[in-house]
C-alpha angles and dihedrals in degrees: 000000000000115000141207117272081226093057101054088044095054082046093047082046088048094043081052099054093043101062097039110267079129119017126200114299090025122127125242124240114269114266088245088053087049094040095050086039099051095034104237149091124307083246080062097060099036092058092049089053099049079055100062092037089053090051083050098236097122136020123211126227106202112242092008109067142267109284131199106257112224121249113287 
């Protein structure tokens, strides 16, 4: 089954996480740097965003950056 742009990047960004590319407390790359990396929109992005903070795996501080939330 085909599947969102938005979803494979928010896996490829959980995958990420998971093994250590940004521990806990690190800071994501900017939505500029993702957009320019992955190769889309900035909706792209956001909804890709909104995924992995759903799933609780980071927190965003307005005007500073999305960060990787530590373990519960």
């Amino acid at each position: 089954m085909p599947r969102y742009r938005y979803e494979e990047i928010a896996d490829d960004l959980e995958d990420k996480i998971r093994s250590g590319v940004y521990p806990p407390g690190s800071r994501l790359p900017s939505r500029r740097d993702l957009v320019d990396a992955y190769s889309v929109t900035e909706p792209v992005i956001d909804k890709s965003m909104m995924i992995l903070r759903v799933k609780g795996l980071t927190e965003t501080l307005p005007g500073v950056g999305v960060f990787v939330r530590e373990p519960a």
